[in-house]
C-alpha angles and dihedrals in degrees: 000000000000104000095046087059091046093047088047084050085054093049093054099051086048108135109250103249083054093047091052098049091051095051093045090043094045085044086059091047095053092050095048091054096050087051094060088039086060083050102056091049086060090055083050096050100035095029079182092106119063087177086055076063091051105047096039084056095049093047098050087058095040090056085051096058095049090054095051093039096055086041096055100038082045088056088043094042096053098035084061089040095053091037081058098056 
């Protein structure tokens, strides 16, 4: 629990450049994700196209990716920014 409360405390000091970029990355991500979940509902509903599966699938852990990838080189980025200064 500890350590929860001390990485919100480091988002929070985050510089503001830094700040921007991971909510616009993690915005992407969030929208890529809903749009693979829209796919998948379409797989659901149609269940005529085994590739809609596929891709829907791809794309969700893509987005995922994405999510944990601009969350972790924000962290990095900022942690060497901030070890510069």
């Amino acid at each position: 629990m500890k350590w929860i409360h001390s990485l919100t405390q480091e988002i929070k000091s985050f510089d503001k450049k830094t700040s921007f970029i991971l909510r616009k990355g993690l915005l992407f991500s969030l929208l890529l994700g809903l749009f693979s979940t829209l796919l998948l509902a379409f797989y659901n509903g149609i269940f005529a196209f085994p590739i809609l599966f596929k891709i829907g699938i791809s794309l969700l852990q893509t987005s995922l990716m994405f999510a944990v990838t601009f969350f972790i080189c924000a962290l990095g980025f900022d942690t060497i920014k901030k070890e510069w200064n």
